[in-house]
C-alpha positions as CSV (number, residue, x, y, z in Angstrom):
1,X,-21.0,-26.2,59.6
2,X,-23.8,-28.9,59.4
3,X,-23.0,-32.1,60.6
4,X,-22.8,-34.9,57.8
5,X,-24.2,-37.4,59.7
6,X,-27.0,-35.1,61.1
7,X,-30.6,-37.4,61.8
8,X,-32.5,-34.4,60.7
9,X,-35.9,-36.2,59.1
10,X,-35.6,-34.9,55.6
11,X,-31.7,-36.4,55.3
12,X,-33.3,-39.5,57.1
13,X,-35.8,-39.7,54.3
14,X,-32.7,-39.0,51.4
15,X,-30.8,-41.9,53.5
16,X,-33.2,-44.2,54.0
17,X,-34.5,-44.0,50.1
18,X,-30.6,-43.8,49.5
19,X,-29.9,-47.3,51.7
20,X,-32.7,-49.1,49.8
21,X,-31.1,-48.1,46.6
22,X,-27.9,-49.2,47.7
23,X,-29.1,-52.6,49.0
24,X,-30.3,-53.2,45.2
25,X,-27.2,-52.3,44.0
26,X,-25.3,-54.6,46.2
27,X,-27.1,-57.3,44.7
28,X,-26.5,-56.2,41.2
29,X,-23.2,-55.6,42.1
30,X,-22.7,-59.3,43.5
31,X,-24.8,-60.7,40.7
32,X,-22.7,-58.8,38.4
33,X,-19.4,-60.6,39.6
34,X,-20.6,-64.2,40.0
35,X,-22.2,-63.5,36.5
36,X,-18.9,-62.2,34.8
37,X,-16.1,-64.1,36.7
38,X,-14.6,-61.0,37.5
39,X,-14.5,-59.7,34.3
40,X,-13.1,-56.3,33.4
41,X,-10.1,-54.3,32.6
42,X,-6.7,-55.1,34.8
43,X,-4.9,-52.3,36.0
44,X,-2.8,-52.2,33.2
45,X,-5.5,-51.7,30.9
46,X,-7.5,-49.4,33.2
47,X,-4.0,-47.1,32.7
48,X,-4.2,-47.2,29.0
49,X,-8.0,-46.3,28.5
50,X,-7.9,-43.2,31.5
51,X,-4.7,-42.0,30.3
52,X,-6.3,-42.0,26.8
53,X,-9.2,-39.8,28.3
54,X,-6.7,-37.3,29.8
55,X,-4.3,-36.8,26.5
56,X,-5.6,-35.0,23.6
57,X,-6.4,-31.8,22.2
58,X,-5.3,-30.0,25.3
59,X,-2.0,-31.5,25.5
60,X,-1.2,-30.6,21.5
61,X,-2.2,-27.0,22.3
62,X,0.3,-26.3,25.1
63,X,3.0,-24.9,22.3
64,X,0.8,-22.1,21.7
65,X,-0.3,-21.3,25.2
66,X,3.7,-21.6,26.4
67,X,4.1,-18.8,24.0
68,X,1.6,-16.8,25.2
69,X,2.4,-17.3,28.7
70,X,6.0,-17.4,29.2
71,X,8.1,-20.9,29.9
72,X,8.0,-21.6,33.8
73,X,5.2,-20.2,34.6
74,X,3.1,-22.8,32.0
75,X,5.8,-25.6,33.2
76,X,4.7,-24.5,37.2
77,X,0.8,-24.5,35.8
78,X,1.5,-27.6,34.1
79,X,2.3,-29.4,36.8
80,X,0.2,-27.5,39.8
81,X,-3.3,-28.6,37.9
82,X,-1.6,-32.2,37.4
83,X,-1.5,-32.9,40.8
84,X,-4.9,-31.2,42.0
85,X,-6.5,-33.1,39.2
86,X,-4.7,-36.6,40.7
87,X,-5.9,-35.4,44.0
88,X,-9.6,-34.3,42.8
89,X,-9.9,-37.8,40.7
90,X,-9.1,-39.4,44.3
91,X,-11.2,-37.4,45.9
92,X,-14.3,-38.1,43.9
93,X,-13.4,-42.1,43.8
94,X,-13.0,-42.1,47.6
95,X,-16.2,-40.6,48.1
96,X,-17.9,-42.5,45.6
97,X,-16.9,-45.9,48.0
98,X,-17.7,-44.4,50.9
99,X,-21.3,-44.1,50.2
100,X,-21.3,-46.7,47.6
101,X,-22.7,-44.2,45.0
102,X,-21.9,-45.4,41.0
103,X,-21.9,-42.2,39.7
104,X,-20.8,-38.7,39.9
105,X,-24.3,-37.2,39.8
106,X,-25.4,-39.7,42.2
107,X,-22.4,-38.2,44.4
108,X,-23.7,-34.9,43.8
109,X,-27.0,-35.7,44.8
110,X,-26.5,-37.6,47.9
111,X,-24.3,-35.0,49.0
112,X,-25.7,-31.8,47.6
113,X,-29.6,-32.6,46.9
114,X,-30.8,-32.0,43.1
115,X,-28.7,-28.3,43.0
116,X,-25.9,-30.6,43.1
117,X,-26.6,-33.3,40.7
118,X,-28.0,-30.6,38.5
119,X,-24.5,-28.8,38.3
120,X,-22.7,-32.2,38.1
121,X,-25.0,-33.2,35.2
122,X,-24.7,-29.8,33.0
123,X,-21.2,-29.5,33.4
124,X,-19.9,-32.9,32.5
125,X,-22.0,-33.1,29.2
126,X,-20.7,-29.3,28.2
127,X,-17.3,-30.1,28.7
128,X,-17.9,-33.9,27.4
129,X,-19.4,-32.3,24.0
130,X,-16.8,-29.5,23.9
131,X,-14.3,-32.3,23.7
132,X,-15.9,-34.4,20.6
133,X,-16.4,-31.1,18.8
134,X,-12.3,-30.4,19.4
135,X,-11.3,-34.0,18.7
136,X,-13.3,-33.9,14.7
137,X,-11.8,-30.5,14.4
138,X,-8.2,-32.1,14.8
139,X,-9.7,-34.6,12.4
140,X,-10.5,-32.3,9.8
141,X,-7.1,-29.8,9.8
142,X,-4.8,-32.9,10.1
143,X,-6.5,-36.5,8.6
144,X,-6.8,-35.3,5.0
145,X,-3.9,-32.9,4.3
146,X,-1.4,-35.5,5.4
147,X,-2.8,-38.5,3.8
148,X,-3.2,-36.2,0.5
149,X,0.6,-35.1,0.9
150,X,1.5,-38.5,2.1
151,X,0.0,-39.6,-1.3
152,X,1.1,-36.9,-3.7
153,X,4.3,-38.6,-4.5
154,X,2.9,-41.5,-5.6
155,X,0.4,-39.8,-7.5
156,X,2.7,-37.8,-9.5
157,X,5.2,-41.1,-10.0
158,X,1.5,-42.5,-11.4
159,X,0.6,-40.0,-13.4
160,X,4.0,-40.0,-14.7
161,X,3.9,-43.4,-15.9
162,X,0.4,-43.7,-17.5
163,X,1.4,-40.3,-19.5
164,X,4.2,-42.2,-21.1
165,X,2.0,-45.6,-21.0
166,X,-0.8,-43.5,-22.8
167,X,1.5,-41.6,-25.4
168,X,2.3,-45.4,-26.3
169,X,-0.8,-46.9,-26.6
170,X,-2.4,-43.8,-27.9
171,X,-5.4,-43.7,-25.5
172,X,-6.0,-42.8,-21.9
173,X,-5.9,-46.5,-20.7
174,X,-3.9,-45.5,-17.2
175,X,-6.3,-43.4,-15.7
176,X,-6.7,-45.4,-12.7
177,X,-8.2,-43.9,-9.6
178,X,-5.5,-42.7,-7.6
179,X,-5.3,-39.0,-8.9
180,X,-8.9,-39.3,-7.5
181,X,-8.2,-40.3,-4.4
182,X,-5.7,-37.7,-3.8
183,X,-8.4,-34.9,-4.7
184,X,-11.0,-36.4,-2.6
185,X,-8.6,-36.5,0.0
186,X,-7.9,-32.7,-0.1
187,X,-11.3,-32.4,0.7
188,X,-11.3,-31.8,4.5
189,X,-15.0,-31.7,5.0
190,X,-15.5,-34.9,3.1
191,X,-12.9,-36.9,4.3
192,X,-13.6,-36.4,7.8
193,X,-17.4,-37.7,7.0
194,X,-15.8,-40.7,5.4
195,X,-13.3,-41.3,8.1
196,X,-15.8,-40.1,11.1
197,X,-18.6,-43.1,9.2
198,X,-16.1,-45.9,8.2
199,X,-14.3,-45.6,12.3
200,X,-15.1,-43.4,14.7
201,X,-19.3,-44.2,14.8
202,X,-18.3,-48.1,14.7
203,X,-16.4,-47.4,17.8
204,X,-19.1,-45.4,19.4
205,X,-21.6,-47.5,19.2
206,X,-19.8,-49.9,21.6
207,X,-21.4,-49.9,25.2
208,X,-18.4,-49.2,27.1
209,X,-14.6,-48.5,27.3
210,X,-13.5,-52.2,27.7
211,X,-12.9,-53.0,24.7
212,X,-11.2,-50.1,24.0
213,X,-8.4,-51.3,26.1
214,X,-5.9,-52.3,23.8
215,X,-6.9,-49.9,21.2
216,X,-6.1,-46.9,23.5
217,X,-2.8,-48.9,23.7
218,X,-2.3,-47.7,20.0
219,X,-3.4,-44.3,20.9
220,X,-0.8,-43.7,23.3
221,X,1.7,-45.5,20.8
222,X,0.7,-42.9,19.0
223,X,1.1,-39.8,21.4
224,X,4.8,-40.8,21.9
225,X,5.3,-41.3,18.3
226,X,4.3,-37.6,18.3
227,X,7.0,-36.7,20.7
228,X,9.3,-38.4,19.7
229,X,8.8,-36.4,16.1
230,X,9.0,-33.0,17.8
231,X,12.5,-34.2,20.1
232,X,14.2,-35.5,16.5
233,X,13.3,-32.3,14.5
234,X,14.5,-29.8,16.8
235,X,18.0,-32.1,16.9
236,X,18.4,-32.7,13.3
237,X,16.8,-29.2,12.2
238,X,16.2,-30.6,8.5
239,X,17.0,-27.4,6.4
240,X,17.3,-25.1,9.0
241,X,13.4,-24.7,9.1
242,X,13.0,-26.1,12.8
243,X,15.3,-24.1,15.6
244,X,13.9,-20.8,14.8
245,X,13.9,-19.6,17.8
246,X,16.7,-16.9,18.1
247,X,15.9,-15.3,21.8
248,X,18.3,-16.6,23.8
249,X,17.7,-14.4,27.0
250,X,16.7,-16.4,30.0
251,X,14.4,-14.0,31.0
252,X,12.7,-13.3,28.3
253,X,12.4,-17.2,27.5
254,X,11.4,-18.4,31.2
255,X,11.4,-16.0,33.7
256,X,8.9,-13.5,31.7
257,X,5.5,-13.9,32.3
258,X,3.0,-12.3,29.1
259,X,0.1,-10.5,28.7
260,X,-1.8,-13.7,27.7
261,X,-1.3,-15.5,31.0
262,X,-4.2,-15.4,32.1
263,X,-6.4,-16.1,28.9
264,X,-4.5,-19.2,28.1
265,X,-5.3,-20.5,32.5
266,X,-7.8,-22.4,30.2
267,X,-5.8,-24.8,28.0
268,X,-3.7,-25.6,31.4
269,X,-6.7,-26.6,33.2
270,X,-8.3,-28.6,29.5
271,X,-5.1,-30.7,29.7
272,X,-6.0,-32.6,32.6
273,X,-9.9,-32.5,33.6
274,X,-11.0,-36.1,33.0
275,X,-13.7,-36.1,35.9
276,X,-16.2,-36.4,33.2
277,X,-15.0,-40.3,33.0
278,X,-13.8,-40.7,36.0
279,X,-16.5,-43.1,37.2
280,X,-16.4,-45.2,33.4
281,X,-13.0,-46.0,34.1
282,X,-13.4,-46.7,37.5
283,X,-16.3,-48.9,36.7
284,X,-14.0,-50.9,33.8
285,X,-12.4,-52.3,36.4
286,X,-12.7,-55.9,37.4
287,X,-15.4,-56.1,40.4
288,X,-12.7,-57.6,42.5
289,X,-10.1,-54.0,42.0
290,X,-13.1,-52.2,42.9
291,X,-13.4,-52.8,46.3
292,X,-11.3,-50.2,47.4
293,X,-9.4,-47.3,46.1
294,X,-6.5,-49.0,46.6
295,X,-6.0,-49.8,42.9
296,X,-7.7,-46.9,41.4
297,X,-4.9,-44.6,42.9
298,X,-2.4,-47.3,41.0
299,X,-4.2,-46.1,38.1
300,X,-4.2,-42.0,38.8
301,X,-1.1,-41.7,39.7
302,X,0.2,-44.0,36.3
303,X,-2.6,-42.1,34.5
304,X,-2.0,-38.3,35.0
305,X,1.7,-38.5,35.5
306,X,2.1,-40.6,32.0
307,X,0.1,-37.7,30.6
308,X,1.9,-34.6,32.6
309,X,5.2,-35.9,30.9
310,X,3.8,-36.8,27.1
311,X,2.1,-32.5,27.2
312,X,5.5,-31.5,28.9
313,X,7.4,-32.7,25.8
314,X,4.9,-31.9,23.5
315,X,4.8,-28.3,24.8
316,X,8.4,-27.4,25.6
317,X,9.5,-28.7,22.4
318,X,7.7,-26.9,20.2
319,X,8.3,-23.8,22.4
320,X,12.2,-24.4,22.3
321,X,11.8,-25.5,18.8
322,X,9.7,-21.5,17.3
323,X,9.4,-20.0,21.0
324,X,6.8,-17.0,20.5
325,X,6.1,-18.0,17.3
326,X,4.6,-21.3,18.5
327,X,1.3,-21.6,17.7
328,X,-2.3,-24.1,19.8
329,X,-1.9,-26.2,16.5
330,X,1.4,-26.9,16.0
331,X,1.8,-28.5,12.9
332,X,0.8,-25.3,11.5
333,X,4.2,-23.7,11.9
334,X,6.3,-26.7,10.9
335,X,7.6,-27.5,7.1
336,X,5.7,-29.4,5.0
337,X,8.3,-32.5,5.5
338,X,6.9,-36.2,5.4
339,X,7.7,-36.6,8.9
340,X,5.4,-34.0,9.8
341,X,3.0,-35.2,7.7
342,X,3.3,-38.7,9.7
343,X,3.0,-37.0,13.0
344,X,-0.4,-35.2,11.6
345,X,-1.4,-38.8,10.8
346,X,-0.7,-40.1,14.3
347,X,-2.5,-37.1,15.8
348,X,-5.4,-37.9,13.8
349,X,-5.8,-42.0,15.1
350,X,-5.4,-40.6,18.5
351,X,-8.4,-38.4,18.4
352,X,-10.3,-41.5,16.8
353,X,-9.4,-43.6,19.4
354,X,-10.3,-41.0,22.2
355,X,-13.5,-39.4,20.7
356,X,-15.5,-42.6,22.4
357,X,-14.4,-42.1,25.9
358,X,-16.5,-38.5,26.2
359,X,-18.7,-39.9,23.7
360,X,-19.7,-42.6,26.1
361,X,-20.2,-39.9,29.1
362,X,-22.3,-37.6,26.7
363,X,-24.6,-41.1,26.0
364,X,-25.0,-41.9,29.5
365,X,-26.1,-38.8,30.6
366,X,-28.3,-38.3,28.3
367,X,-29.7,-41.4,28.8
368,X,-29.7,-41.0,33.0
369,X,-31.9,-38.2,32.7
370,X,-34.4,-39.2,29.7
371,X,-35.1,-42.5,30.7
372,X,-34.9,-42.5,34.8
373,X,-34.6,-45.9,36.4
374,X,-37.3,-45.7,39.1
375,X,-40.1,-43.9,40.2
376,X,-38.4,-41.9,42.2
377,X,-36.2,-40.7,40.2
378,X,-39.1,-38.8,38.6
379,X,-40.4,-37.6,41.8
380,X,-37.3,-36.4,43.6
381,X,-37.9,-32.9,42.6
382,X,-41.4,-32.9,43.6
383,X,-40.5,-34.9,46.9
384,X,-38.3,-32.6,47.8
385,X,-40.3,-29.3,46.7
386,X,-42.8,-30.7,49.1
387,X,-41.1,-31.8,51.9
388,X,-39.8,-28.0,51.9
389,X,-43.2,-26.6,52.2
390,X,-44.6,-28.9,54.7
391,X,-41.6,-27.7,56.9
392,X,-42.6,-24.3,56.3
393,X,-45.9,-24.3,56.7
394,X,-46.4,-26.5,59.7
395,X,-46.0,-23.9,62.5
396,X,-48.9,-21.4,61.2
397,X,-51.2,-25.0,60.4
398,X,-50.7,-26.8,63.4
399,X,-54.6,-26.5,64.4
400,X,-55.2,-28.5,61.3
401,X,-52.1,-30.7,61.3
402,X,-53.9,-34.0,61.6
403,X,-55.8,-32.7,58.2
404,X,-53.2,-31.5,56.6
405,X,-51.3,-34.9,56.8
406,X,-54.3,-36.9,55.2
407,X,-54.1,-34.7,52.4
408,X,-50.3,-35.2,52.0
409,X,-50.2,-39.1,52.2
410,X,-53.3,-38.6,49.6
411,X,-51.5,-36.6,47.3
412,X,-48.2,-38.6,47.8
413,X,-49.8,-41.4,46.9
414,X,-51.2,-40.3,43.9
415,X,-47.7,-38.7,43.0
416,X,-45.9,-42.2,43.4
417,X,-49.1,-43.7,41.6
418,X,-48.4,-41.3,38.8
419,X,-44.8,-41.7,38.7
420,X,-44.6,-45.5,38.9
421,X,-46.7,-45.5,35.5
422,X,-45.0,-43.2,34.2
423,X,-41.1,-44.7,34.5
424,X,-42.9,-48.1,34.0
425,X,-43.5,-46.6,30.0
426,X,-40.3,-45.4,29.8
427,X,-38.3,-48.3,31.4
428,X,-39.3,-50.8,28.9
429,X,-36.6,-49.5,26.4
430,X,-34.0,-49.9,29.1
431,X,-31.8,-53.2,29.3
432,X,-33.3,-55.4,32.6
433,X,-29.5,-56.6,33.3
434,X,-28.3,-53.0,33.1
435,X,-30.5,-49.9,33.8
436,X,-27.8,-47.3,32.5
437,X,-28.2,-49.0,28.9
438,X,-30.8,-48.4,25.8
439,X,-31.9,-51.8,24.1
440,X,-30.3,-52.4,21.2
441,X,-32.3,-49.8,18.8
442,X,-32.6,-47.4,20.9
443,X,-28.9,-47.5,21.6
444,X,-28.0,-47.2,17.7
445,X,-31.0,-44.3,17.5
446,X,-29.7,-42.2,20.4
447,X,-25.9,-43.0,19.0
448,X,-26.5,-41.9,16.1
449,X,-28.1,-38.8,16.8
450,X,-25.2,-37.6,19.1
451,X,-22.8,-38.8,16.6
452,X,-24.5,-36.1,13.9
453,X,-25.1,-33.7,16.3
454,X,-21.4,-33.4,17.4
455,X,-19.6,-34.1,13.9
456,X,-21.7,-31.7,12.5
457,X,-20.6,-29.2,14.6
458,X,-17.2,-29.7,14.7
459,X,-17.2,-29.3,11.0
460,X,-19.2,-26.6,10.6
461,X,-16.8,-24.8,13.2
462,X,-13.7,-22.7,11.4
463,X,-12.0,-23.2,14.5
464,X,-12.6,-23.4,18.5
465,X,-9.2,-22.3,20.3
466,X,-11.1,-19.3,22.4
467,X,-13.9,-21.7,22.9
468,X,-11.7,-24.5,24.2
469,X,-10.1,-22.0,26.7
470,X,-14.0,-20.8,27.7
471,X,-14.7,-24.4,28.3
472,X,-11.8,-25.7,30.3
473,X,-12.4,-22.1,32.8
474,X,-16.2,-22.6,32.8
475,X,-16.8,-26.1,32.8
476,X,-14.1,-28.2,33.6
477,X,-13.0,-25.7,36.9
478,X,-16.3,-27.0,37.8
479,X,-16.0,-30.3,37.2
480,X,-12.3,-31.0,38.1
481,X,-12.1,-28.4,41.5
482,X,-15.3,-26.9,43.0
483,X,-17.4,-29.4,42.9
484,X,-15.5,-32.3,44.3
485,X,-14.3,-29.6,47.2
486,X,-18.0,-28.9,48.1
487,X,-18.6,-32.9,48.3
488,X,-15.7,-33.1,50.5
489,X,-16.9,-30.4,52.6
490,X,-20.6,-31.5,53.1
491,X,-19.2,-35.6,53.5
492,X,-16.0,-35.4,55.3
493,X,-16.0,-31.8,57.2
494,X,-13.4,-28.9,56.3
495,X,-10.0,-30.3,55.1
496,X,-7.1,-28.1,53.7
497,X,-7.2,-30.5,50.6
498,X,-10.7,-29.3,49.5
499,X,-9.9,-25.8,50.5
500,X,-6.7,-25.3,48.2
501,X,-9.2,-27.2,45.5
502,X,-12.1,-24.7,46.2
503,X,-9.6,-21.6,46.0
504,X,-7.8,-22.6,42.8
505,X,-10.7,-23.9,41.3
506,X,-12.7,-20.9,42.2
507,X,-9.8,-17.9,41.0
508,X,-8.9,-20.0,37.5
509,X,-13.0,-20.2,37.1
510,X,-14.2,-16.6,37.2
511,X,-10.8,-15.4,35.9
512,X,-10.1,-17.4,33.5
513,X,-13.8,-16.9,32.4
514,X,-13.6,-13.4,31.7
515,X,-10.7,-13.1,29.9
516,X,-11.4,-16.1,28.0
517,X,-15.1,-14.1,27.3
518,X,-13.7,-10.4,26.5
519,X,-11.0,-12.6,24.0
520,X,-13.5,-14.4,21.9
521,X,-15.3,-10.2,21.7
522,X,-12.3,-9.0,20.8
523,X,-11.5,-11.9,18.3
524,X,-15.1,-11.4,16.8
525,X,-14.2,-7.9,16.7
526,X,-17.4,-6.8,18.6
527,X,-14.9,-4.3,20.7
């Protein structure tokens, strides 16, 4: 195993490059403090806007996946890739100080060259946009029907009245608007355009999650709202609609483990994979909770276990509540009562208040690798390419070596020439106080356009249940497990930590990838 701290000249070249860059952020860094008076988020509102980033869809889908799996076996997966992913979020933070990176793909890079930051990069904006795509598709099943049936009494009380008021005045003089609203509001497509204009692209076009702070606060209102909706209707069992579960064999219950195990490994792992914010929440915090990982592991641990419990209760009681009949959306199975219609509601603001967090990762990535910060950002590819084949070819061109190393520094030269014009005409649309940020048109263009992109999609989409799983085995296995076990690996040395990451991460990936693949064939009916 290579030794991390190895003085082998290309790594001395990456450090050295890598110490200059971390010099300048040090200054930013210090300018950034004395600038803001420690602003940022506390600890307590760090915990509300990560813990928003780990509940959503996947937590609402665990009914479903119970079902198909088999009760402790999902509650032992439940809880197994809640602790790994407190462990991997660690991991990544720790490493992050360490070598003062800002980023994950900076991680990647520093640790694993551009193969590295390359993986990082495409895996955290799949799984980022697979998550705003879920999120509008929530949206759009849940917003409009219960606001329609949340309005259908008071429609029909309305209409009611201005029939009698227009049998007396003999004309239709009460017909007001509000049957109108009610049939726009069954509308699913168009209500979600309203409600994904009028909120969620407001919100979006914010710069970062602090602001979000105490509206994630209402999201997670919301989430226990939710649960506390599910634990009430399986006690009072309006009707006898709810408690349809009649199995009461404790194997077949919890001890069984079904056929679609495996398949649903996927939905587990979605629940909890929030690496793809990791560093934006990390970052909200106050410059002065940032000098060690001391308080980020306050807000993990707070984090992923407030999260573990909220998709525990979600999950288990809709299982107890319809057991195999429990379906990934799970107002799907329940009456059409108003409660239900309240919780659909609640789900609904919580996937508006979350959709920014990814959002926000999606932006930044893009904008990382459109509109690099330095030359050298352009030319690390071609640096490195080079470097490679100097190595190579030195032995059979000794002779000539003297030669041979004019005409490198020439064309070096001329590559940095090149490369410093062109970031120089890309720069100019960057902010000067913060190089990770469009000015302000360009900010509401790219917006915008990723906005459209991903609402489109999500509408257009009849639903993604097999895609989800797909994406949590492809993408966030990656994301969540291997990657941050190879980084431990190449910077620390072999610890059994990263090993149990690398072998879970590793089996749920190409598994769970296979049968999530040959289930979306099947489903399309290609087999």
């Amino acid at each position: 195993m290579n030794n991390p701290h190895s003085t082998s000249p290309p790594q001395s070249s990456f450090e050295s490059h890598h110490d200059d860059e971390r010099a300048h952020n040090d200054e930013s860094s210090s300018s950034a403090i004395n600038d803001a008076d420690d602003s940022g988020s506390s600890v307590v509102g760090a915990i509300f806007n990560f813990t928003n980033c780990i509940v959503g869809a996947g937590a609402i889908g665990l009914g479903g996946a119970i079902a198909q799996s088999g009760g402790l076996v999902s509650v032992l997966c439940i809880i197994l890739f809640a602790i790994l992913t407190k462990r991997s979020l660690d991991l990544v933070i720790c490493l992050s100080l360490e070598t003062q990176t800002e980023s994950y793909e900076d991680l990647g890079q520093l640790a694993l060259g551009q193969t590295g930051k390359l993986v990082i990069t495409v895996s955290k904006f799949l799984y980022s946009f697979g998550c705003l795509i879920a999120y509008v598709v929530v949206i759009k099943d849940n917003m409009g029907p219960a606001l329609s049936n949340l309005l259908q009494g008071a429609c029909q009380h309305h209409d009611d009245d201005a029939d009698h008021a227009n049998e007396l005045l003999g004309e239709s003089f009460f017909d007001t608007p509000v049957s109108t609203v009610c049939q726009v509001l069954r509308n699913r497509i168009l209500t979600t355009w309203v409600v994904c204009i009028a909120v969620v692209l407001p919100l979006c076009l914010l710069r970062d999650m602090r602001p979000l702070a105490s509206l994630s606060a209402v999201s997670i209102a919301s989430i226990l709202a939710i649960v506390g909706i599910i634990l009430y209707l399986y006690a009072d069992n309006p009707h006898n609609e709810i408690r349809q579960n009649d199995n009461t064999d404790i194997y077949d219950m919890w001890l069984q483990v079904r056929p679609g195990f495996i398949e649903c490994l996927g939905t587990f792992v979605f629940t909890f994979v929030s690496q793809h914010t990791v560093h934006l929440a990390f970052q909200s915090l106050k410059p002065s909770l940032k000098t060690s990982s001391r308080a980020w592991k306050r807000v993990s641990s707070w984090s992923v276990g407030i999260s573990a419990v909220f998709s525990l209760l979600i999950g288990l009681g809709v299982y107890v509540s319809f057991g195999q009949k429990s379906k990934s959306d799970i107002f799907e199975i329940y009456p059409q009562i108003p409660l239900i219609d309240v919780a659909k509601l609640l789900l609904s603001v919580t996937m508006v208040l979350t959709f920014p967090l990814p959002f926000f990762t999606c932006r930044e990535l893009l904008i990382l690798n459109l509109f690099p910060s330095s030359p050298t950002s352009l030319n690390d590819n071609v640096s490195g390419t080079t470097a490679e084949a100097s190595d190579l070819e030195q032995p059979l061109l000794a002779p000539n070596h003297s030669r041979n190393n004019d005409h490198e520094e020439e064309s070096t030269s001329t590559m940095e020439l090149l490369s410093s014009n062109v970031s120089a005409a890309l720069n100019w649309v960057l902010l000067p106080e913060d190089l990770k940020q469009l000015k302000w048109p360009f900010h509401v263009a790219m917006t915008i356009k990723l906005w459209l992109v991903s609402v489109g999609l999500a509408i257009a989409a009849p639903s993604l249940g097999d895609v989800l799983d797909l994406v949590g085995c492809a993408t966030g296995t990656i994301i969540a497990f291997i990657v941050p076990s190879c980084l431990s690996f190449k910077l620390r040395g072999y610890s059994l930590e990263a090993a149990l990451l690398l072998l879970v991460g590793g089996v749920v990936g190409i598994v769970g990838t296979y049968f999530s693949l040959l289930q979306i064939v099947q489903d399309l009916g290609l087999v």
